[in-house]
CHARMM internal coordinates of N, CA and C (Angstrom, degrees):
IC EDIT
DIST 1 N 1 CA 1.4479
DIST 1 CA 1 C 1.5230
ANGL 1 N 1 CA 1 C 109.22
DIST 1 C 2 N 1.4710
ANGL 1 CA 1 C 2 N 122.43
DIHE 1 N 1 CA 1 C 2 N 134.69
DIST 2 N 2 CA 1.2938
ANGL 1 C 2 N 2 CA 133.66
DIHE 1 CA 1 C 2 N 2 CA -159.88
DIST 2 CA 2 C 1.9298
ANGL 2 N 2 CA 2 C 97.97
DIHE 1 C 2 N 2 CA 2 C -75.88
DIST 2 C 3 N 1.2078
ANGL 2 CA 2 C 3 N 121.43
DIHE 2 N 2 CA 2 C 3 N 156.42
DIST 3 N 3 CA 1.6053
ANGL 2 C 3 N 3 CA 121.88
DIHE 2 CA 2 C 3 N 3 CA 178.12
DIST 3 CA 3 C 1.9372
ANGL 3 N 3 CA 3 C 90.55
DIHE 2 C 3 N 3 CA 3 C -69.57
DIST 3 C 4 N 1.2931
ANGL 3 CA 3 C 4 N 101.73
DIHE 3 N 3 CA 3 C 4 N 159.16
DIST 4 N 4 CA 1.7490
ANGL 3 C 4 N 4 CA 112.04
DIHE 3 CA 3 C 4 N 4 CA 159.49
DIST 4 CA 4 C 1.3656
ANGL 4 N 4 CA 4 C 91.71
DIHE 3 C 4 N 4 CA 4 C -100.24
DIST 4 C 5 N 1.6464
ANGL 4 CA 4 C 5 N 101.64
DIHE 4 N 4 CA 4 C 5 N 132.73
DIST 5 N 5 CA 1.2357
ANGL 4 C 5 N 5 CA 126.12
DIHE 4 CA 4 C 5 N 5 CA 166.73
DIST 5 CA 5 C 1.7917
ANGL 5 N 5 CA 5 C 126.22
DIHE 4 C 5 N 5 CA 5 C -92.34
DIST 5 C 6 N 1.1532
ANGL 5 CA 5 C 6 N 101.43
DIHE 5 N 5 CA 5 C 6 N 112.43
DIST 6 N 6 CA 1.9854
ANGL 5 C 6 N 6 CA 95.25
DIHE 5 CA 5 C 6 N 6 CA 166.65
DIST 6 CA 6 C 1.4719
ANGL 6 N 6 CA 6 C 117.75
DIHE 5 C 6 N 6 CA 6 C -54.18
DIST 6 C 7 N 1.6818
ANGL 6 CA 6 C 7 N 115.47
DIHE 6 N 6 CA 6 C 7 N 146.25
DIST 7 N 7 CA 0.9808
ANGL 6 C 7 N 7 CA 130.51
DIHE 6 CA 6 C 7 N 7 CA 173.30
DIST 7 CA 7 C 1.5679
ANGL 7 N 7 CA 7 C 110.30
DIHE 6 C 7 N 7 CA 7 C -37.85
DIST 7 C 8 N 1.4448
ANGL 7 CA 7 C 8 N 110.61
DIHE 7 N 7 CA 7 C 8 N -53.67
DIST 8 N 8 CA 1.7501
ANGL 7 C 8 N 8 CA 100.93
DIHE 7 CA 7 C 8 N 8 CA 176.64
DIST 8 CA 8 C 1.5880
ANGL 8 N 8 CA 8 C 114.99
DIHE 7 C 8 N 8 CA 8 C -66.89
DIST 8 C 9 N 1.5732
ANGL 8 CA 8 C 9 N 120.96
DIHE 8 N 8 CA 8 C 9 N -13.79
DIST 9 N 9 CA 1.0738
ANGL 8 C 9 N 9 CA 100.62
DIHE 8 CA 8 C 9 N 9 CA -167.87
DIST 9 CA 9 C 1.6476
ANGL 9 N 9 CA 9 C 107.28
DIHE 8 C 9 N 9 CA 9 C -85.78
DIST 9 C 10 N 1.0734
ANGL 9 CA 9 C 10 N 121.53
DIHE 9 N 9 CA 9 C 10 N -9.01
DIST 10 N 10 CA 1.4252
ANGL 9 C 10 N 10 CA 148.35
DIHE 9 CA 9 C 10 N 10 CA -136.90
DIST 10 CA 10 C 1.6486
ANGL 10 N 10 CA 10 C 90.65
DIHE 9 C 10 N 10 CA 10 C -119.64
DIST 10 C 11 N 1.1709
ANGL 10 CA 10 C 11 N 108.78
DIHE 10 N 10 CA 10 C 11 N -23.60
DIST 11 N 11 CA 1.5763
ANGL 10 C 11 N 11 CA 108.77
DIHE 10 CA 10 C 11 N 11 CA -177.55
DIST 11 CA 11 C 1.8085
ANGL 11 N 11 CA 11 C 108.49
DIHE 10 C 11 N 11 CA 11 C -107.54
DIST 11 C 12 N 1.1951
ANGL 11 CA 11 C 12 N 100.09
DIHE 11 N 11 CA 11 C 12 N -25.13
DIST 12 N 12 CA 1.5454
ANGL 11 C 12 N 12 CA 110.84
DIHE 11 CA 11 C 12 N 12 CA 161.31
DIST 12 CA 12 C 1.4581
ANGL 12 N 12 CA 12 C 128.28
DIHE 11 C 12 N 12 CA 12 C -69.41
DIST 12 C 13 N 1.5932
ANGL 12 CA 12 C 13 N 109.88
DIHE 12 N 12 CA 12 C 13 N -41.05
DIST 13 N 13 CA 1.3863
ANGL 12 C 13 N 13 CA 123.86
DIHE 12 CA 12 C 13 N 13 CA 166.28
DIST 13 CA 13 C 2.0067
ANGL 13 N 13 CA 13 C 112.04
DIHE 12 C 13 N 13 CA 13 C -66.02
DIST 13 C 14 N 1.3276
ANGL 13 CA 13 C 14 N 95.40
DIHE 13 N 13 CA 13 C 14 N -36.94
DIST 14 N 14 CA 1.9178
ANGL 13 C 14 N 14 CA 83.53
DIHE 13 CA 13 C 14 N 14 CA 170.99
DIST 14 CA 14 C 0.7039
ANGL 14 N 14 CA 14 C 102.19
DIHE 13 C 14 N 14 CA 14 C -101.51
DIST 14 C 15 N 1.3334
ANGL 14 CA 14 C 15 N 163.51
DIHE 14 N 14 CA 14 C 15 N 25.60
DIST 15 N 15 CA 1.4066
ANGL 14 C 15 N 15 CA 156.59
DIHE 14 CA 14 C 15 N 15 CA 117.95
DIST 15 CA 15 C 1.8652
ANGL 15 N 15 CA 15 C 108.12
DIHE 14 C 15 N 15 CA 15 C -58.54
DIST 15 C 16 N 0.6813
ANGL 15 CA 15 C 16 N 117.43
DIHE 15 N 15 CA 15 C 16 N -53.71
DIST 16 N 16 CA 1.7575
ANGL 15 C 16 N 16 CA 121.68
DIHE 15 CA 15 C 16 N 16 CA 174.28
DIST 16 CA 16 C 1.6529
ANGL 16 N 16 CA 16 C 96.24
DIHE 15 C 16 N 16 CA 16 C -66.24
DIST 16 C 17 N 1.1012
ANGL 16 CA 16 C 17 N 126.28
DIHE 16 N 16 CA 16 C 17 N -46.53
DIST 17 N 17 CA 1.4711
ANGL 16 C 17 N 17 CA 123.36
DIHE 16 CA 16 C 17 N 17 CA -175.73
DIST 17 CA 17 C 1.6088
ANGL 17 N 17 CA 17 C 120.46
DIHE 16 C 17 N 17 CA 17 C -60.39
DIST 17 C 18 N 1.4589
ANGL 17 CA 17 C 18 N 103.13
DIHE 17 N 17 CA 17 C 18 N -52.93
DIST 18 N 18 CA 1.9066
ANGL 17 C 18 N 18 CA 116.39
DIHE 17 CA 17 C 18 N 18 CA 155.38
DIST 18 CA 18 C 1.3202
ANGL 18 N 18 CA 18 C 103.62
DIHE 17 C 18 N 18 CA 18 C -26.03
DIST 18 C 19 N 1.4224
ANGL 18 CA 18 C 19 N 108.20
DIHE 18 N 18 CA 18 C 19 N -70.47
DIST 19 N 19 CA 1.5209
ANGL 18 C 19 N 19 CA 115.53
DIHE 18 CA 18 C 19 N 19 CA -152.05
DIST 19 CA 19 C 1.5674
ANGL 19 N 19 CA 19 C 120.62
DIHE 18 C 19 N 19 CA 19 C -71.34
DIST 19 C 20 N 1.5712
ANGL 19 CA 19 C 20 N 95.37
DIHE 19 N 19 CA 19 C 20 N -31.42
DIST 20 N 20 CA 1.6549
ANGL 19 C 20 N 20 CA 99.77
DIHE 19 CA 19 C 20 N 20 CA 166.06
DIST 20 CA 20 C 1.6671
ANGL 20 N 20 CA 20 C 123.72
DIHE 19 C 20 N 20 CA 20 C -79.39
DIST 20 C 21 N 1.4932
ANGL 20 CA 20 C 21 N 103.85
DIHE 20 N 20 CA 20 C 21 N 1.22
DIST 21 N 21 CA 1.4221
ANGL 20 C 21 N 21 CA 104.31
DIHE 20 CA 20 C 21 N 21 CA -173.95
DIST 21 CA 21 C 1.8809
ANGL 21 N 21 CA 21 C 92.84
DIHE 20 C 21 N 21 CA 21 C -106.47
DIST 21 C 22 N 1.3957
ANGL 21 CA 21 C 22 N 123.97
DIHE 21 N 21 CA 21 C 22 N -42.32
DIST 22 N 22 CA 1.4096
ANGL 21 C 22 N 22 CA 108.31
DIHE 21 CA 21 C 22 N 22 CA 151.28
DIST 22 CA 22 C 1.5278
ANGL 22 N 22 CA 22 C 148.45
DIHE 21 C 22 N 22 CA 22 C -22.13
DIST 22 C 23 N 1.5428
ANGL 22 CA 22 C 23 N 88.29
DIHE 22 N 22 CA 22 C 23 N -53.17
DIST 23 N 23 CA 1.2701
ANGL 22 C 23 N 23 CA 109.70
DIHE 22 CA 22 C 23 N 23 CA 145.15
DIST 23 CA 23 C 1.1359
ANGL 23 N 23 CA 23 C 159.93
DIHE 22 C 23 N 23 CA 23 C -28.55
DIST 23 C 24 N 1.0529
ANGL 23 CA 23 C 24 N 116.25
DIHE 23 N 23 CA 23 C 24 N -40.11
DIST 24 N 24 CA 1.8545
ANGL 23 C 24 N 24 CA 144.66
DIHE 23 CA 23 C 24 N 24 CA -112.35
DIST 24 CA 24 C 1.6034
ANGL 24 N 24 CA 24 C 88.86
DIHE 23 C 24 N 24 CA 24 C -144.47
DIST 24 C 25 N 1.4285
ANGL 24 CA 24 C 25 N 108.13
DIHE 24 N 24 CA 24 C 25 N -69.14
DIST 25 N 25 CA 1.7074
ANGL 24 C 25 N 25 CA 130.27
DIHE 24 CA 24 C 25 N 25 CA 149.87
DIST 25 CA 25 C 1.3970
ANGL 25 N 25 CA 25 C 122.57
DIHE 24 C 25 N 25 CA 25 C -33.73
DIST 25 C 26 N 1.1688
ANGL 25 CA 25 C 26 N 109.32
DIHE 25 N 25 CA 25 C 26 N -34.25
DIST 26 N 26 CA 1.5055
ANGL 25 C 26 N 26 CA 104.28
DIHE 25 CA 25 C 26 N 26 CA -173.04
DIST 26 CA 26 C 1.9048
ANGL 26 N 26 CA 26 C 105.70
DIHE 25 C 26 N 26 CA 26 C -103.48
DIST 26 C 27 N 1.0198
ANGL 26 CA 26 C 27 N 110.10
DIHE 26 N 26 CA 26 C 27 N -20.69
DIST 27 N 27 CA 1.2571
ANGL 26 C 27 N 27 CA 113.57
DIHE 26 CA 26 C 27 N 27 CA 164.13
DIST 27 CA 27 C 1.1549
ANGL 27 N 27 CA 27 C 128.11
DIHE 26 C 27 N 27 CA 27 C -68.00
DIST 27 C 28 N 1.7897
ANGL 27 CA 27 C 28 N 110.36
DIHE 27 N 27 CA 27 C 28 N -30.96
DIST 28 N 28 CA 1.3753
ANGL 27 C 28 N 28 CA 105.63
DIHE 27 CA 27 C 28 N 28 CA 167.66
DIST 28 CA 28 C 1.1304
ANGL 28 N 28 CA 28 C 130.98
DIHE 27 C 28 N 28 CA 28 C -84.52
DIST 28 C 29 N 2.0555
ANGL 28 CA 28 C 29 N 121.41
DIHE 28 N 28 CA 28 C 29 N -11.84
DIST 29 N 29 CA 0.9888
ANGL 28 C 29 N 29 CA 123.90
DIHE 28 CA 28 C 29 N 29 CA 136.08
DIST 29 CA 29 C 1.0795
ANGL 29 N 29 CA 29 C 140.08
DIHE 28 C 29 N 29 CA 29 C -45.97
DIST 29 C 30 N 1.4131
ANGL 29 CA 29 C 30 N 122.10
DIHE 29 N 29 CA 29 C 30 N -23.11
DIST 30 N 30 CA 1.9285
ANGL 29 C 30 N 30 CA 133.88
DIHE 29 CA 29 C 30 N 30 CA -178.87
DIST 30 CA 30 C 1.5962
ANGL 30 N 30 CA 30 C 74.19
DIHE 29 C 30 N 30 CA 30 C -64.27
DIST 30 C 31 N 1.6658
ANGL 30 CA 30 C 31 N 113.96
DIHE 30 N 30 CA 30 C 31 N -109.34
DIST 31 N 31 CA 1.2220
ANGL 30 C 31 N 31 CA 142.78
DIHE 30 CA 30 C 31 N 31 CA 151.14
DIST 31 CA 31 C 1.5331
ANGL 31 N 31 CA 31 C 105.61
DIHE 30 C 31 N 31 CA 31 C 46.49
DIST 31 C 32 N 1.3034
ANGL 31 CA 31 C 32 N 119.07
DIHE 31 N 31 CA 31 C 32 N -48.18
DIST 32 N 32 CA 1.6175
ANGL 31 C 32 N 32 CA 124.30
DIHE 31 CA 31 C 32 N 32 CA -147.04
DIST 32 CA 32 C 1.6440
ANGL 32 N 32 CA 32 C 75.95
DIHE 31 C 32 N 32 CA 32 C -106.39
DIST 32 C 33 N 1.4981
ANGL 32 CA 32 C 33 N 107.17
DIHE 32 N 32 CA 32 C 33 N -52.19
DIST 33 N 33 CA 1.8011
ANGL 32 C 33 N 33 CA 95.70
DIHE 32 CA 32 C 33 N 33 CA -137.57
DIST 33 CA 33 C 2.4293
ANGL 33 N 33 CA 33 C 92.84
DIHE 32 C 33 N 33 CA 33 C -80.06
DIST 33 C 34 N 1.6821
ANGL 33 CA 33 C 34 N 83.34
DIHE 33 N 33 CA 33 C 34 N -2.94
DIST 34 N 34 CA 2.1352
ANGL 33 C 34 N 34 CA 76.13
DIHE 33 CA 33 C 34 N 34 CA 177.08
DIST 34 CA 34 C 1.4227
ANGL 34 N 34 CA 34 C 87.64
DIHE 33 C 34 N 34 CA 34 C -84.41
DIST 34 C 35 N 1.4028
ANGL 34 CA 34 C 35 N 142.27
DIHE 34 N 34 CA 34 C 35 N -62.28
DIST 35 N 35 CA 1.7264
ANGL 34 C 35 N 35 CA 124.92
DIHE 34 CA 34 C 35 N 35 CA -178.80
DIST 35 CA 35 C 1.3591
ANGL 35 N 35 CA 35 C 108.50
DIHE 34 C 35 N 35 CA 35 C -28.89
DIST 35 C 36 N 1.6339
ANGL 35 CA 35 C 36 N 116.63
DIHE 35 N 35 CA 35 C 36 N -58.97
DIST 36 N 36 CA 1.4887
ANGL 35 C 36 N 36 CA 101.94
DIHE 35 CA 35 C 36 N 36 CA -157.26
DIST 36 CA 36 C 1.3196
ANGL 36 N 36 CA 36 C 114.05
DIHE 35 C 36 N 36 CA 36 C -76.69
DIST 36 C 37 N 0.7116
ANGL 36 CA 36 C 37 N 118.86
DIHE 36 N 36 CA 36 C 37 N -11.55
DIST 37 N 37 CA 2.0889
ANGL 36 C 37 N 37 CA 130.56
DIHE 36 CA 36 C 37 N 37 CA -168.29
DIST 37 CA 37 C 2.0066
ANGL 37 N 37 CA 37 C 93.03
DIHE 36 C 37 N 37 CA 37 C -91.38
DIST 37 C 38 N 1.2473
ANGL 37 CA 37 C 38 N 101.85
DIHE 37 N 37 CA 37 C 38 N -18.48
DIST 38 N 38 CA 1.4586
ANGL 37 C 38 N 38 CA 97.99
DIHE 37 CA 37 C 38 N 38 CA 175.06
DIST 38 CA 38 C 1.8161
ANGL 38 N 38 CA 38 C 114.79
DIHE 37 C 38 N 38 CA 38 C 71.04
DIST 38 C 39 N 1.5144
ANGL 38 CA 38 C 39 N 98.74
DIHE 38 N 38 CA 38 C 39 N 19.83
DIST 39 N 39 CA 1.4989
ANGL 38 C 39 N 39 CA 91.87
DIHE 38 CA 38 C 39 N 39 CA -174.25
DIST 39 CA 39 C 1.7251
ANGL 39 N 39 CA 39 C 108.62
DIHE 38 C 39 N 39 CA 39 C -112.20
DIST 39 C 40 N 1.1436
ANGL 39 CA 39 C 40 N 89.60
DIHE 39 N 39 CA 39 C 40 N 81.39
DIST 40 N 40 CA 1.6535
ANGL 39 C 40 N 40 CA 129.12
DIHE 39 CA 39 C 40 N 40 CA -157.96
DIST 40 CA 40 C 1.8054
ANGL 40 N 40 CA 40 C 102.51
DIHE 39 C 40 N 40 CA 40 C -56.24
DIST 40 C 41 N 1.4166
ANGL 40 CA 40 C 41 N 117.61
DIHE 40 N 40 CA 40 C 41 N 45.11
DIST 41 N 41 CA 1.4328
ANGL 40 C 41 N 41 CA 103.33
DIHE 40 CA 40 C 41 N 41 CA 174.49
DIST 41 CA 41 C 1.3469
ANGL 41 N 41 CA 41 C 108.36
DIHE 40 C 41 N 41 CA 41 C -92.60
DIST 41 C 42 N 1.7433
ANGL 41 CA 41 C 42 N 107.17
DIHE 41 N 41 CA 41 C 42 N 113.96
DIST 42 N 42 CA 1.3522
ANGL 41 C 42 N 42 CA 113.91
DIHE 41 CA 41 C 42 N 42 CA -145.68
DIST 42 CA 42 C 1.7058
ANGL 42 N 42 CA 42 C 99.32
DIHE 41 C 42 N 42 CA 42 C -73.39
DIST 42 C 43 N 1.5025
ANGL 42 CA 42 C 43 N 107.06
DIHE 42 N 42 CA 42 C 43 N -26.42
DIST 43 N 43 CA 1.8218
ANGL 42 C 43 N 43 CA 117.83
DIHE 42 CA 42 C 43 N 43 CA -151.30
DIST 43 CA 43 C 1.9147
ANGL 43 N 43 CA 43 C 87.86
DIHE 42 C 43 N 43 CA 43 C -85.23
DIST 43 C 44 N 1.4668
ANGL 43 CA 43 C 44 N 126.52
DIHE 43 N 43 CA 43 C 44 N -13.17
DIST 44 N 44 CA 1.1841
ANGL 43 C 44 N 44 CA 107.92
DIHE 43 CA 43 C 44 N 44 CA -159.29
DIST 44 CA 44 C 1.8721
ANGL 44 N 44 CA 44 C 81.53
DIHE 43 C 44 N 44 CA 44 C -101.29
DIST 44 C 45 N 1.7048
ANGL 44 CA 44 C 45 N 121.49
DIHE 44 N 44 CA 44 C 45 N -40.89
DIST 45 N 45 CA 1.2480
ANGL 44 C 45 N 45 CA 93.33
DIHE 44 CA 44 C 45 N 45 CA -175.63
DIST 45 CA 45 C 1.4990
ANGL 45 N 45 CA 45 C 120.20
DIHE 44 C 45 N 45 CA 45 C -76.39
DIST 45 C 46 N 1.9521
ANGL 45 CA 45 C 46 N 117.29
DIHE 45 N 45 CA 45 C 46 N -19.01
DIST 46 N 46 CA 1.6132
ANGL 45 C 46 N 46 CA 95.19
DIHE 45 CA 45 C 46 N 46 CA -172.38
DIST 46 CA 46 C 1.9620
ANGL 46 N 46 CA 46 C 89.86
DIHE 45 C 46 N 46 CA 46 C -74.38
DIST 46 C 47 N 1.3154
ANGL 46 CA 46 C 47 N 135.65
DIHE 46 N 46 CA 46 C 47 N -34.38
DIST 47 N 47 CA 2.1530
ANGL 46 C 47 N 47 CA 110.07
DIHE 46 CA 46 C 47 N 47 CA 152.17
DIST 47 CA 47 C 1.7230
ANGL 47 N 47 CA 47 C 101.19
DIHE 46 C 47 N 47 CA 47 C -1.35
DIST 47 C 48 N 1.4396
ANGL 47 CA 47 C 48 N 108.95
DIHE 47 N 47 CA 47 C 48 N -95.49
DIST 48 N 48 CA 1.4557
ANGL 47 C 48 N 48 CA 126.38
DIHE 47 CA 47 C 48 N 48 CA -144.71
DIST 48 CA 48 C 1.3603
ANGL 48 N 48 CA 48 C 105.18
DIHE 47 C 48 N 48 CA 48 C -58.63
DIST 48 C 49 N 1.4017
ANGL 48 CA 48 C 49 N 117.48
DIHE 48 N 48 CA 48 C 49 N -19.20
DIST 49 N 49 CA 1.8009
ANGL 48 C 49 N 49 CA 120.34
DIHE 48 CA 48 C 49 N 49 CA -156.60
DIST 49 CA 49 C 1.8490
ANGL 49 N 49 CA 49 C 92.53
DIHE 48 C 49 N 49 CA 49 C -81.81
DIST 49 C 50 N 1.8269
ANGL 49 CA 49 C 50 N 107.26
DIHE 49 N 49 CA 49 C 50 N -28.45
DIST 50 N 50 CA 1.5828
ANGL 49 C 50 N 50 CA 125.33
DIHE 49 CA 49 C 50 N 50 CA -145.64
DIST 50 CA 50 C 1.0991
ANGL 50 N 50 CA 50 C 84.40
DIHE 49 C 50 N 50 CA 50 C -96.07
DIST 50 C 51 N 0.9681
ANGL 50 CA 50 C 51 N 130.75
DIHE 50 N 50 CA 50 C 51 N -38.65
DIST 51 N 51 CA 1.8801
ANGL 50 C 51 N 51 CA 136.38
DIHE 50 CA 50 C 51 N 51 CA -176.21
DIST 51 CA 51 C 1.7703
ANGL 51 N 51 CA 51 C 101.81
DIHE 50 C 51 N 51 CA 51 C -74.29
DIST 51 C 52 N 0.9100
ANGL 51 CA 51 C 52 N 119.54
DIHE 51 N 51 CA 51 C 52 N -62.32
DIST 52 N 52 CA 1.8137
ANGL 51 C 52 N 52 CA 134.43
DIHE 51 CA 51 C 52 N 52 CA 166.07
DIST 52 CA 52 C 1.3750
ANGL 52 N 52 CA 52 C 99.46
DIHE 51 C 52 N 52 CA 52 C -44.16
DIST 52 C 53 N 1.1638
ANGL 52 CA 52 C 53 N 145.15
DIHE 52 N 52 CA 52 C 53 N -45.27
DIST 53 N 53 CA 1.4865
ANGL 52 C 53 N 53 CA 138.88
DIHE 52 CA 52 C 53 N 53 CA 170.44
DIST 53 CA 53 C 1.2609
ANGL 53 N 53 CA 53 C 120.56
DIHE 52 C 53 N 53 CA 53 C -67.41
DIST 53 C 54 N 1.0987
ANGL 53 CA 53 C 54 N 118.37
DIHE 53 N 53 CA 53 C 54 N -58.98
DIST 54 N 54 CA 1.8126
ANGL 53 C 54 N 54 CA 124.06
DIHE 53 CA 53 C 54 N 54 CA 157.37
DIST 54 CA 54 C 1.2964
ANGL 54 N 54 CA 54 C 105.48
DIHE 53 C 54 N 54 CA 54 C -50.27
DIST 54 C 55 N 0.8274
ANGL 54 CA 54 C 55 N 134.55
DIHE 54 N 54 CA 54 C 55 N -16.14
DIST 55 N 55 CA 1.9937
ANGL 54 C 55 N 55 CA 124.60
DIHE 54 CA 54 C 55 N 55 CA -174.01
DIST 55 CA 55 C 1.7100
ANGL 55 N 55 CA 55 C 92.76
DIHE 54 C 55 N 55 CA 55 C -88.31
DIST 55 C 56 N 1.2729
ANGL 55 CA 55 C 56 N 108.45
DIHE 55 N 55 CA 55 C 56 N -49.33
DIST 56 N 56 CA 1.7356
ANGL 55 C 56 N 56 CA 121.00
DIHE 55 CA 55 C 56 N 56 CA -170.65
DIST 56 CA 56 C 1.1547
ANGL 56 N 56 CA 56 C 100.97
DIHE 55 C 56 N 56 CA 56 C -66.31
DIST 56 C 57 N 1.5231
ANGL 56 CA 56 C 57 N 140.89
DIHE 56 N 56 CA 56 C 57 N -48.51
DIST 57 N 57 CA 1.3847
ANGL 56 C 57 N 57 CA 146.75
DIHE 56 CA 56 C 57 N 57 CA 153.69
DIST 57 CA 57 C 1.4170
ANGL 57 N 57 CA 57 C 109.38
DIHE 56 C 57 N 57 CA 57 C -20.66
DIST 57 C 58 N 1.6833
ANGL 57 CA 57 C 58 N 114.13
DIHE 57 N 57 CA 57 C 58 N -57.20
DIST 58 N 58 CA 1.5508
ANGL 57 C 58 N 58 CA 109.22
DIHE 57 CA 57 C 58 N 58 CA -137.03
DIST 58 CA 58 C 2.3265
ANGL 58 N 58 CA 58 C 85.81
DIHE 57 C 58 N 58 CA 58 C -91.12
DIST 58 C 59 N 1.5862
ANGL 58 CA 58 C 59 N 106.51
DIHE 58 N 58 CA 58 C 59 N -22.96
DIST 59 N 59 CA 1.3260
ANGL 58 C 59 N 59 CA 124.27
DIHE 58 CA 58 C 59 N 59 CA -166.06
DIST 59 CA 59 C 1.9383
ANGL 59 N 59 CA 59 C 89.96
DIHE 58 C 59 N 59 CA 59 C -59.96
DIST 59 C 60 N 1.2831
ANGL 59 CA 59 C 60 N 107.04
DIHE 59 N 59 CA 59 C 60 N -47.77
DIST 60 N 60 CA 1.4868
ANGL 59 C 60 N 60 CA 113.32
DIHE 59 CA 59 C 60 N 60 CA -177.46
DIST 60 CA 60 C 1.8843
ANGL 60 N 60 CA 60 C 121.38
DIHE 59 C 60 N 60 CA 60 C -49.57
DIST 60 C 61 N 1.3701
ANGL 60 CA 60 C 61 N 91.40
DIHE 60 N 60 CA 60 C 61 N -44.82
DIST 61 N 61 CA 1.1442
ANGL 60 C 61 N 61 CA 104.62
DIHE 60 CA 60 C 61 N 61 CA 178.57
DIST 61 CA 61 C 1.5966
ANGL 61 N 61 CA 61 C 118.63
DIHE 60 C 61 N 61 CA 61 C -68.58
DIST 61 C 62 N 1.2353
ANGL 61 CA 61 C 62 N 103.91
DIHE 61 N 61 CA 61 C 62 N -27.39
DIST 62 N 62 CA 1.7011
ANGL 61 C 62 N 62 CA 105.39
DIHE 61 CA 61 C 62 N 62 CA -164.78
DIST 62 CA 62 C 1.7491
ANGL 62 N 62 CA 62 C 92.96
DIHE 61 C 62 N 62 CA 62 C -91.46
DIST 62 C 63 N 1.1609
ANGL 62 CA 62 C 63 N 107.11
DIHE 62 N 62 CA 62 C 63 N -49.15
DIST 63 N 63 CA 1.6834
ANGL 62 C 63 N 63 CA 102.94
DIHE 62 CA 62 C 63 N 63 CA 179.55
DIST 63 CA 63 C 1.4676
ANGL 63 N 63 CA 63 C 100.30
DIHE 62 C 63 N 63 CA 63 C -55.06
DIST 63 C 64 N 0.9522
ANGL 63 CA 63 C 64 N 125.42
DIHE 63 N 63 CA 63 C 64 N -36.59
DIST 64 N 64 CA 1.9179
ANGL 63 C 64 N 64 CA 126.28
DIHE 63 CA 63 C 64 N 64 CA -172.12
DIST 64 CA 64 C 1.8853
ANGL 64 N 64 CA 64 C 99.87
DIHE 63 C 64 N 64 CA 64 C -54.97
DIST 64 C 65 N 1.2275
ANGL 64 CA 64 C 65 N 96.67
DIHE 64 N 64 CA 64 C 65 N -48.66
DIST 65 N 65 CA 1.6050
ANGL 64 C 65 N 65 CA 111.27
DIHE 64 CA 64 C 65 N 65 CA -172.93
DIST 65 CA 65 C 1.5261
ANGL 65 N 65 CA 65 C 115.43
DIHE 64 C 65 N 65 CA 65 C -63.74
DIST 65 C 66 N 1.1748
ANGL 65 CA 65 C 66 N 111.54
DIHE 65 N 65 CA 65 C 66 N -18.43
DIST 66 N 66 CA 1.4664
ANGL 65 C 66 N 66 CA 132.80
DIHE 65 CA 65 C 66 N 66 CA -162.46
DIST 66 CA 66 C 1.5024
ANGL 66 N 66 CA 66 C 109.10
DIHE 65 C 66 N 66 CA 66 C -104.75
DIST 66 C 67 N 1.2209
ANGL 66 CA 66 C 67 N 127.33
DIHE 66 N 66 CA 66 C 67 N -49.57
DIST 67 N 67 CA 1.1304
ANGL 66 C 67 N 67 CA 147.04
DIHE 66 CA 66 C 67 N 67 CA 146.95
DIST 67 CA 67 C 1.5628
ANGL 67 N 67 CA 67 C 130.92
DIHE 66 C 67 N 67 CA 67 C -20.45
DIST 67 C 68 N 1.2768
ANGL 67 CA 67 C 68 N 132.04
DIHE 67 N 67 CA 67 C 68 N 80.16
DIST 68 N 68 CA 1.6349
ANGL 67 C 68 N 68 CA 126.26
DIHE 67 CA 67 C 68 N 68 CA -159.16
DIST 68 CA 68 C 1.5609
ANGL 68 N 68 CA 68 C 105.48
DIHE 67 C 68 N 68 CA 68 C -67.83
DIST 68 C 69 N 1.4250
ANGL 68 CA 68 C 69 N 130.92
DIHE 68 N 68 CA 68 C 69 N 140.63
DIST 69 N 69 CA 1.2161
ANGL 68 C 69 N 69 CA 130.52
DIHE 68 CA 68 C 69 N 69 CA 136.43
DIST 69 CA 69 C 1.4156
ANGL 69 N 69 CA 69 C 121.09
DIHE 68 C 69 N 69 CA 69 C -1.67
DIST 69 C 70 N 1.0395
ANGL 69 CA 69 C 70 N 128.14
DIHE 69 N 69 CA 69 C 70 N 126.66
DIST 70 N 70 CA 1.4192
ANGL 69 C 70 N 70 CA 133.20
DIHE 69 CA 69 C 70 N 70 CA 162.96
DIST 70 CA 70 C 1.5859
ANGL 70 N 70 CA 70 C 109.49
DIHE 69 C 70 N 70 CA 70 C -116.36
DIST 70 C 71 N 1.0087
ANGL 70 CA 70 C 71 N 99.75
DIHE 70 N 70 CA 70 C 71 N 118.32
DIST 71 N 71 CA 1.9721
ANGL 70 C 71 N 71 CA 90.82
DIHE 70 CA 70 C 71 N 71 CA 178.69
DIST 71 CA 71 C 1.5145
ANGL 71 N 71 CA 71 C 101.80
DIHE 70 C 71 N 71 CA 71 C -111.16
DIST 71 C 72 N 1.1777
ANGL 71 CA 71 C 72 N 101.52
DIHE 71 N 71 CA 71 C 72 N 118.79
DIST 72 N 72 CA 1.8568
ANGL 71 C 72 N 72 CA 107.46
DIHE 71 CA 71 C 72 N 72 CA -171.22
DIST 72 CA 72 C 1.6646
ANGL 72 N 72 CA 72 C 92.03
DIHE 71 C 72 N 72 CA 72 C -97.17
END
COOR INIT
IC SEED 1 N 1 CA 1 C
IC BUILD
């Protein structure tokens, strides 16, 4: 059974959730615009791809938290 969350905690978790999805977004903008510019430093984008995966990781978790029980 999932914890019950307080209104602040619940307002802290989409507030951290915004910001990691800002994030998340803007990395895949880095990401896109080092391919297209062709300035191929491979070790700095698979960095950003590894950082962009852990962000998508951590995005899973917080929506999970956010998410009520459904008992079918």
């Amino acid at each position: 059974m999932r914890e019950t969350l307080s209104d602040e905690e619940r307002a802290l978790l989409h507030s951290e959730l915004h910001r990691l999805q800002i994030e998340h977004r803007d990395l895949d903008a880095a990401i896109a615009a080092l391919e297209q510019l062709g300035a191929m430093d491979q070790l700095q984008v698979q960095r950003l791809k590894k950082r962009k995966l852990h962000l998508k990781d951590r995005l899973i978790v917080l929506q999970d938290r956010l998410t009520p029980d459904i008992i079918a």
